[in-house]
Wavefront OBJ file of the C-alpha trace (Angstrom):
o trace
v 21.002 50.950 11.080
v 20.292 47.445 12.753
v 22.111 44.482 11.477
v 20.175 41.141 10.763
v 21.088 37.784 10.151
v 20.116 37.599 6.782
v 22.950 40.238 5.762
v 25.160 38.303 3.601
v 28.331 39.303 5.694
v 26.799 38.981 8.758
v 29.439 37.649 11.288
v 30.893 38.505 14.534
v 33.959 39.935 13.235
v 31.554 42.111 11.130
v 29.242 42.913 13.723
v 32.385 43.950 15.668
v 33.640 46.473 12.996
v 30.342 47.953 11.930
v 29.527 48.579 15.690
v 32.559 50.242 16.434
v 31.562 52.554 13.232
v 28.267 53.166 14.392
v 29.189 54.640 18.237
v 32.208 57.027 16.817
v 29.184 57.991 14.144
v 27.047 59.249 16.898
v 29.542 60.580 18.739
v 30.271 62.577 15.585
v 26.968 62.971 14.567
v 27.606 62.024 11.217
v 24.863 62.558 8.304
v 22.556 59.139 7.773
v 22.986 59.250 4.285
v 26.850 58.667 4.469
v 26.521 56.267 7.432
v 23.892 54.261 5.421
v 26.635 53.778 2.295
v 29.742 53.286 5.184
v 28.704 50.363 6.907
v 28.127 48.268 4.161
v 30.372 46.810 1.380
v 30.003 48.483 -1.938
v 31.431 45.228 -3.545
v 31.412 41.759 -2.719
v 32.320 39.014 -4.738
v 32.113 35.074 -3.479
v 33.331 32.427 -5.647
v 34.022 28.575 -5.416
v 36.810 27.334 -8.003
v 38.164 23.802 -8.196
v 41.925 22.852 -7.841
v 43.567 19.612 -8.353
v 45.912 17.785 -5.659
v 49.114 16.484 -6.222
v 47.375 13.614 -6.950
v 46.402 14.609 -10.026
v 42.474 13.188 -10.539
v 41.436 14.418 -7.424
v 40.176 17.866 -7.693
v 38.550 19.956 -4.431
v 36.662 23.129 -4.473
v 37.423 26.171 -2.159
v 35.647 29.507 -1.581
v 37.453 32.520 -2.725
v 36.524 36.296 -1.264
v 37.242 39.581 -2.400
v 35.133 42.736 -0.815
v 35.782 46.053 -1.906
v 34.231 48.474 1.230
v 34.723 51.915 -0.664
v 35.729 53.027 -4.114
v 35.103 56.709 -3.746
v 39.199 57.310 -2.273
v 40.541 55.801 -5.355
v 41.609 52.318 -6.106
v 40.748 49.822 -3.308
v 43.761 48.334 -1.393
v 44.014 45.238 1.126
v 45.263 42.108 1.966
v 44.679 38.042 1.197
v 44.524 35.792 3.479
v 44.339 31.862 3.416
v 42.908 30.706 6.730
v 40.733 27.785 7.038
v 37.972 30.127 8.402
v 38.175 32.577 6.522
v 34.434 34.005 5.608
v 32.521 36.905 3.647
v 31.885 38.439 7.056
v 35.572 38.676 8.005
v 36.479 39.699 4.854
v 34.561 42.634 4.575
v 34.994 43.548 8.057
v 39.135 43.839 7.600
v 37.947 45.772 4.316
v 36.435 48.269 6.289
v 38.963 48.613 8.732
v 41.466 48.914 6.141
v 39.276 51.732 4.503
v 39.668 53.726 8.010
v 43.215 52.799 8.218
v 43.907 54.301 4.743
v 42.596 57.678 5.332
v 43.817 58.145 8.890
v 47.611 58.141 7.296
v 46.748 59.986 3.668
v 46.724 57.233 1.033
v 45.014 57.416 -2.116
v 42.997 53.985 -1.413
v 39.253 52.783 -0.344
v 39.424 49.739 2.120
v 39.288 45.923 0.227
v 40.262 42.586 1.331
v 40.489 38.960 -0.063
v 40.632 35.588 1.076
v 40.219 31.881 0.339
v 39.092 28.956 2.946
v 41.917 26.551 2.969
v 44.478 25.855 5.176
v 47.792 26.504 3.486
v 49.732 24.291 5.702
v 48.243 21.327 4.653
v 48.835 22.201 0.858
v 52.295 21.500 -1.205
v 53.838 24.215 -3.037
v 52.152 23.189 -6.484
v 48.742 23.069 -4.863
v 49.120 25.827 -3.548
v 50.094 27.997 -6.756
v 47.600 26.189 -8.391
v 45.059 28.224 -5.776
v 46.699 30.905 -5.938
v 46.653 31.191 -9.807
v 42.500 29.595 -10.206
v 41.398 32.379 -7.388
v 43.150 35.411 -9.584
v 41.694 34.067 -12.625
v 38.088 34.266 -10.857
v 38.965 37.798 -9.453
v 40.781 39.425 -12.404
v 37.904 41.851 -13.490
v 37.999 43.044 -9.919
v 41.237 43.470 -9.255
v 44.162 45.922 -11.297
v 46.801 49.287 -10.762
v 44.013 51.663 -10.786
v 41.082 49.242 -9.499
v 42.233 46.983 -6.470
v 45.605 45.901 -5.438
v 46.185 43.173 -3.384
v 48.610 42.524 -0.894
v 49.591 39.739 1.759
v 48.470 38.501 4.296
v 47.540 35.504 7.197
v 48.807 32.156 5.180
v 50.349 34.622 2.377
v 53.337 35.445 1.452
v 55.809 37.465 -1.209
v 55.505 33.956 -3.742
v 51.936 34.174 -3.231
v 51.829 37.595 -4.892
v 54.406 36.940 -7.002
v 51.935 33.941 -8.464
v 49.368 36.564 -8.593
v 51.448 38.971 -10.346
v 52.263 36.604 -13.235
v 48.745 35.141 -13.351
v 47.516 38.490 -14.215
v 50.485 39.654 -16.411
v 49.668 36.491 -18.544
v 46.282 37.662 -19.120
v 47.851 40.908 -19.896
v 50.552 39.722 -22.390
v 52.760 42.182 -20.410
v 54.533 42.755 -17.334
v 52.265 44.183 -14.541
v 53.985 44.728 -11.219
v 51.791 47.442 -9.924
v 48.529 45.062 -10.069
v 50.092 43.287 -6.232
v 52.443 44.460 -3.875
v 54.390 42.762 -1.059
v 56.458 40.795 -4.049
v 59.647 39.887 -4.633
v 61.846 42.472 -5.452
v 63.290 40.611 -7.894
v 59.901 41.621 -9.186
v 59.424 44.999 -8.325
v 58.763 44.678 -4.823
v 59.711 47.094 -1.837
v 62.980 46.308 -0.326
v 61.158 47.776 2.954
v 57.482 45.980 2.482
v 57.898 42.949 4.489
v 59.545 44.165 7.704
v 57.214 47.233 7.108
v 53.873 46.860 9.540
v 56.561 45.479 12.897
v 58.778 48.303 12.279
v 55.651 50.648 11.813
v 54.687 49.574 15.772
v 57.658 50.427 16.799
v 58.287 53.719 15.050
v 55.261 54.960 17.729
v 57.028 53.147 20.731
v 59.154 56.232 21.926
v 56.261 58.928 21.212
v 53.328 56.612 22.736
v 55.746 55.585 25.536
v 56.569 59.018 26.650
v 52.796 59.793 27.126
v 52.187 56.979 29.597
v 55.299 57.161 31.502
v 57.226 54.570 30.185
v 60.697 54.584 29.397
v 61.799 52.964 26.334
v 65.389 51.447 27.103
v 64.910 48.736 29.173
v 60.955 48.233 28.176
v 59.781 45.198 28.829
v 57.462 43.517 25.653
v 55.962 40.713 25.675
v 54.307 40.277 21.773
v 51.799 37.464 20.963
v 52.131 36.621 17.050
v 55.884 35.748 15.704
v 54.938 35.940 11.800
v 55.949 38.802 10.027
v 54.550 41.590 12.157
v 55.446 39.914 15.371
v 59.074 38.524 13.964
v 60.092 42.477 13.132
v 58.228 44.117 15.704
v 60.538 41.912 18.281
v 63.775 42.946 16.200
v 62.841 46.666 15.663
v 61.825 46.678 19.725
v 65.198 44.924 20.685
v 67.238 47.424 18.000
v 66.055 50.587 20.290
v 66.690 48.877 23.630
v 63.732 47.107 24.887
v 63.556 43.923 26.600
v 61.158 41.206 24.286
v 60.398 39.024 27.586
v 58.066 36.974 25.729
v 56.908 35.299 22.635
v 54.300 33.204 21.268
v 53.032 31.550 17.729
v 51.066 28.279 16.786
v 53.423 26.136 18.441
v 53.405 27.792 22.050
v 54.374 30.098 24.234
v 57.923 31.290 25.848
v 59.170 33.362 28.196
v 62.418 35.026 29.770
v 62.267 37.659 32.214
v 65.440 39.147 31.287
v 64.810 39.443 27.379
v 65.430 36.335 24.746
v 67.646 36.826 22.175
v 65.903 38.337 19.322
v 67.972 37.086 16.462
v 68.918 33.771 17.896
v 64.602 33.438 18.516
v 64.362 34.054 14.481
v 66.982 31.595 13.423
v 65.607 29.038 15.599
v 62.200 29.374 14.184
v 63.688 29.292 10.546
v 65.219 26.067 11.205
v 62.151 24.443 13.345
v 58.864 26.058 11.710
v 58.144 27.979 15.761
v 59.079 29.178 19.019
v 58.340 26.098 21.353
v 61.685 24.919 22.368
v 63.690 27.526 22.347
v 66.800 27.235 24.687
v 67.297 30.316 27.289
v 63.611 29.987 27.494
v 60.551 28.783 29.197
v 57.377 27.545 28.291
v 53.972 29.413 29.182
v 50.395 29.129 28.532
v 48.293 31.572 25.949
v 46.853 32.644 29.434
v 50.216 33.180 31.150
v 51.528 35.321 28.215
v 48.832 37.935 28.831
v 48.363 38.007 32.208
v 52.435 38.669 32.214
v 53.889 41.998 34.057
v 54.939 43.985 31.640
v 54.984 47.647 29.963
v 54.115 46.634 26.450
v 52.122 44.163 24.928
v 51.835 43.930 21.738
v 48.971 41.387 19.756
v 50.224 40.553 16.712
v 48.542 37.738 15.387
v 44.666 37.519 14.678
v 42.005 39.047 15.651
v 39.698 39.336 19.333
v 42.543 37.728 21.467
v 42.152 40.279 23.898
v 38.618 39.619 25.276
v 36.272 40.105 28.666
v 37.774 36.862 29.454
v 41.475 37.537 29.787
v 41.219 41.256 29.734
v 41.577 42.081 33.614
v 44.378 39.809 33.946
v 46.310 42.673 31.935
v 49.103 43.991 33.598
v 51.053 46.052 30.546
v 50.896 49.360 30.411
v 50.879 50.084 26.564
v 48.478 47.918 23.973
v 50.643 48.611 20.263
v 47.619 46.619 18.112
v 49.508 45.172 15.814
v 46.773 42.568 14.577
v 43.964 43.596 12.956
v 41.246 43.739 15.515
v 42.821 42.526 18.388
v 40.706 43.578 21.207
v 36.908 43.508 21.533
v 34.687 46.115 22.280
v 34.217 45.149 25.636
v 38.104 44.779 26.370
v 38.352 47.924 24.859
v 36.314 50.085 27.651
v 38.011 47.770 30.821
v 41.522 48.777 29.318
v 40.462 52.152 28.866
v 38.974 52.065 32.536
v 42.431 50.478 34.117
v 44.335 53.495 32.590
v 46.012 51.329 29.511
v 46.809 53.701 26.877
v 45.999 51.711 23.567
v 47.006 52.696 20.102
v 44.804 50.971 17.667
v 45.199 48.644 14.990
v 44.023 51.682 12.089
v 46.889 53.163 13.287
v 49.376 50.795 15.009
v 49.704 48.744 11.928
v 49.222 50.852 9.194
v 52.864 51.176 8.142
v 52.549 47.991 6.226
v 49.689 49.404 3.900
v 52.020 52.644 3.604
v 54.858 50.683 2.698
v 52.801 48.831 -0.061
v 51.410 52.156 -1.140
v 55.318 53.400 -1.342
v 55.886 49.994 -3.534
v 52.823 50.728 -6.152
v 53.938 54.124 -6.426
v 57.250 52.979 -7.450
v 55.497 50.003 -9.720
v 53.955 52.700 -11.649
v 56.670 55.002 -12.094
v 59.540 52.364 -12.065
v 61.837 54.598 -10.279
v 62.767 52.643 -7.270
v 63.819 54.198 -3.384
v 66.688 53.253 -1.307
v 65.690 51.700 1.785
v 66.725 54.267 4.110
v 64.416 56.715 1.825
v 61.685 54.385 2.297
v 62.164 53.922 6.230
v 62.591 57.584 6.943
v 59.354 58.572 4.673
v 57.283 55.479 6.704
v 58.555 56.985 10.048
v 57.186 60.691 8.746
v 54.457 59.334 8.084
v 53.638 57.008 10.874
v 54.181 59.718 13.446
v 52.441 62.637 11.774
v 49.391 60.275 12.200
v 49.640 59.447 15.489
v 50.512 63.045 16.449
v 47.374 63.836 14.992
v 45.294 61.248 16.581
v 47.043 62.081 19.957
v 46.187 65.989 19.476
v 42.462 64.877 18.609
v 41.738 62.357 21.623
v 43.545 65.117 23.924
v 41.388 68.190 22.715
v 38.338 66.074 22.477
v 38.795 63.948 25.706
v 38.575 60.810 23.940
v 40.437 57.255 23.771
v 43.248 56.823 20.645
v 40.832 54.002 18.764
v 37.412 56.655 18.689
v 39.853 59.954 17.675
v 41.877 57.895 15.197
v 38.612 56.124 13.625
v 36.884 60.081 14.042
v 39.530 61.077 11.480
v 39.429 58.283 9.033
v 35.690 58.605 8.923
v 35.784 62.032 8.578
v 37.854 61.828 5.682
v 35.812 59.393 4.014
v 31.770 61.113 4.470
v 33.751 64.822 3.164
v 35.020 62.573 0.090
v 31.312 60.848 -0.374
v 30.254 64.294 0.880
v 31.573 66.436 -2.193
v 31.800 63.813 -4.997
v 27.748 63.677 -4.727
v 25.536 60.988 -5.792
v 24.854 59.690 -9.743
v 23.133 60.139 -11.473
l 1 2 3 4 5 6 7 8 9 10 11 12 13 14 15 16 17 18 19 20 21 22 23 24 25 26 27 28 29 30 31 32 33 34 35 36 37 38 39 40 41 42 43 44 45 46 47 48 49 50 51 52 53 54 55 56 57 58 59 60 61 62 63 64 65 66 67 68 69 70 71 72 73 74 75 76 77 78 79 80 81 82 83 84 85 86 87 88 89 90 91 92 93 94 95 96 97 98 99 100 101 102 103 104 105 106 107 108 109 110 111 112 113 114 115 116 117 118 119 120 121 122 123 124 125 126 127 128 129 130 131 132 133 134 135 136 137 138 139 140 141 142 143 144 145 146 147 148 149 150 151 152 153 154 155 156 157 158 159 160 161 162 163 164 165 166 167 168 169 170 171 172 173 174 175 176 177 178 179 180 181 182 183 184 185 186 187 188 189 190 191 192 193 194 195 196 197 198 199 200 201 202 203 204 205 206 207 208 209 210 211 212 213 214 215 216 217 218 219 220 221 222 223 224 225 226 227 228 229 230 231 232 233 234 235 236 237 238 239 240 241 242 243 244 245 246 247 248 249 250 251 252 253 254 255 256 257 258 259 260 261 262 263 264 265 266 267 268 269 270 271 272 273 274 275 276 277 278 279 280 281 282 283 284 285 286 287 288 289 290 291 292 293 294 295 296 297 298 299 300 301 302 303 304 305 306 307 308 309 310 311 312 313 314 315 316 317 318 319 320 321 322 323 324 325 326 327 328 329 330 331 332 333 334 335 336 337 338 339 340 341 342 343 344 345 346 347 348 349 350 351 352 353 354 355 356 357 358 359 360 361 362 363 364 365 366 367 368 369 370 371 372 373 374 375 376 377 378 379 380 381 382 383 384 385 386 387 388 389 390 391 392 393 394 395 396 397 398 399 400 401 402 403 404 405 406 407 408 409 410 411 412 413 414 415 416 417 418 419 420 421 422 423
C-alpha cells in the first residue's frame, strides 16, 4: 500500500514504522487483507483543550493525541508523552511499534500511544496537572482497565499518572488503579515499573554479548539518554561489571575511559537537573559520543539518532535499542553490513511494557508481588523472547529487528486471522 501526504498521520516517524512493516510483510508474504488493516491506526483521536497559567486569566490551548493501532489482542496499552513536537504521526507510529512489541513477549495488549504538544519544562507543577487532568477528561471514553491503559513516558512521569489515575477515579466515584500504570505505589503502582525498561536491556547483555564475542565484565558502554531508561540501564550495566565510559542527556555529553561512577553520576544529576559537569569526567560532543570505541552502545533517548550521517563512525560492537526507534532504516542495513549485532527496540525495551502489564495484573487482582518475584518473572520473560528471536534470525538467516518484528506480526494477522471480520 503507498502512503500519501494526505494520510492524516503522515510523518516521517510514521513513514519509518509502516515501511519497516511493509519489507518484513513481503519477506513473509503476508495476506493483503491483514496488511491493509496493520498499517493503519484503527483509532485516532486529536483534540485541542484549553488550560490556564499560573496567571490565572490567561488560558492557552494544546493538542492532545491518543491512537489506538490494534484492538483485536485485547485492551490497547502504551505510553504518554509531553514533547513539544509531539504529532499524530509519531503517535501512531510508537502505537504500532508498541503493538509489535506486545506480541513478540506474550501480553494480552494491542499497540496505543498518547501525547500532548507542550513542553513540560517550561510549565509549573499546577499547570502542569491542570494538563494533565483537561487531556484525561477529553480522552476518558477512550481510555479504561479493559479498553486502553496508559503509561509514561518522554516529559512523564509516576505524578503524571497518578493525576490521571484520580482524574478518572473522580469520574468514577471510585478508586481505579488499573485504568494507568507506572504510578506511585503508594497508589498501586509496581515497586519494579520504573527501573523496569534499563534493567530489561540489560537482562539481554550476557546472552546477546556471548553471541558477538563480547565479554561482559569489563564491557565498555557508552549509553546516550540518562532519563529513566538510560539512568537504570547505566546502574543495572555497572551492577554486572561493565564499564559505563560515557553518558549523555539535554545538557551534554561526558566521558571517562575508565568507567564514571554510576551512582555518584545519578546523585549529581538529582542535585543539578544533568550530566554536564560532572567531576572525574570530560566533556564530548553528540558526535564524539557515537563515534566512541566501544563494545556497547546503547540509545536511550528518542528516536532516529542513529542515522546515515553518524552511522559509519560506529565503532561498538553491540546496538541494545533502548529508545524507541533509534536507528533508521538506512543505519539499520550499514550496521548490519559492518557486522554490528543489533537487538531492537520491540525487543530491547520491552521489559518496561511487561513490567506495567505485571502492575495491571496486580491492579486488578489487588494481590501485590515482591520485587524479587517481579524481577525474576521480567528476566523469564525478557530472555525467552530474545531466545526466540535469536533461534528465528539464525534458522531463517535474518537480522534480530526483521525475525523479532516476523514474530510480532505473525502473532497479530493469526489473531485478525481467526477472529474474522463483522459482520
Amino acid at each position: 500500500m503507498m502512503l500519501t501526504d494526505e494520510m492524516e498521520w503522515d510523518s516521517p516517524m510514521y513513514r519509518e514504522a509502516a515501511n519497516q512493516f511493509e519489507n518484513v510483510a513481503e519477506l513473509m508474504n503476508l495476506d493483503d487483507n491483514v496488511r491493509e488493516r496493520l498499517i493503519m491506526p484503527q483509532r485516532s483521536l486529536v483534540v485541542t483543550f484549553p488550560y490556564r497559567t499560573d496567571e490565572y486569566s490567561k488560558v492557552r490551548t494544546a493538542f492532545g493525541y491518543r491512537v489506538q493501532h490494534v484492538l483485536t489482542m485485547g485492551p490497547t496499552k502504551g505510553g504518554i508523552r509531553y514533547a513539544p513536537d509531539v504529532n499524530l504521526g509519531e503517535v501512531a507510529a510508537l502505537a504500532m511499534l508498541m503493538t509489535w512489541k506486545c506480541a513478540l513477549v506474550g501480553l494480552p495488549f494491542g499497540g496505543a500511544k498518547g501525547g500532548v504538544r507542550i513542553d513540560p519544562h517550561g510549565l509549573s507543577r499546577t499547570e502542569l496537572q491542570r494538563v494533565t487532568r483537561r487531556y484525561t477528561a477529553e480522552v476518558i471514553n477512550m481510555i479504561g482497565p479493559q479498553k486502553d491503559i496508559p503509561a509514561p513516558d518522554l516529559g512523564t512521569d509516576e505524578q503524571v499518572m497518578a493525576w490521571i489515575m484520580d482524574t478518572y477515579s473522580q469520574n468514577q466515584g471510585y478508586a481505579v488503579p488499573a485504568v494507568v500504570t507506572g504510578k506511585p505505589p503508594e497508589l498501586g503502582g509496581s515497586v519494579a515499573r520504573r527501573e523496569a525498561t534499563g534493567r530489561g536491556i540489560i537482562s539481554l547483555l550476557p546472552s546477546a554479548a556471548l553471541r558477538c564475542g563480547v565479554g561482559v565484565d569489563g564491557a565498555r558502554v557508552v549509553i546516550q539518554g540518562f532519563g529513566n531508561v538510560g539512568r537504570y540501564a547505566a546502574i543495572a550495566a555497572a551492577e554486572v561489571g561493565c564499564r559505563v565510559i560515557a553518558v549523555e542527556d539535554l545538557s551534554g555529553a561526558i566521558h571517562n575511559g575508565q568507567g564514571l561512577e554510576v551512582g555518584r553520576l545519578a546523585r549529581h544529576v538529582d542535585l543539578t537537573g544533568g550530566v554536564r559537569g560532572f567531576s572525574g569526567a570530560d566533556s564530548i560532543s553528540h558526535d564524539e559520543l557515537f563515534a566512541l570505541e566501544c563494545d556497547v552502545l546503547i540509545p536511550a533517548a528518542v528516536g532516529s539518532v542513529i542515522t546515515g550521517e553518524n552511522v559509519h563512525s560506529i565503532e561498538a560492537k553491540l546496538v541494545l535499542e533502548g529508545a524507541n526507534n533509534p536507528t533508521t532504516l538506512e543505519a539499520d542495513r550499514v550496521l548490519k553490513d559492518k557486522g554490528v549485532l543489533v537487538v531492537p527496540d520491540i525487543l530491547c525495551n520491552a521489559g518496561g511494557v511487561t513490567v506495567s502489564y505485571f502492575e495491571w495484573v496486580q491492579d486488578l487482582q489487588n494481590y501485590f508481588w515482591s520485587e524479587n518475584e517481579i524481577v525474576s518473572r521480567l528476566r523469564e520473560i525478557m530472555i525467552r523472547a530474545f531466545e526466540e528471536v535469536l533461534d528465528l534470525s539464525m534458522r531463517k538467516k535474518l537480522d534480530m529487528r526483521t525475525a523479532a518484528l516476523m514474530i510480532g506480526i505473525q502473532r497479530v494477522a493469526g489473531a485478525k486471522l481467526v477472529r474474522g471480520v463483522y459482520p
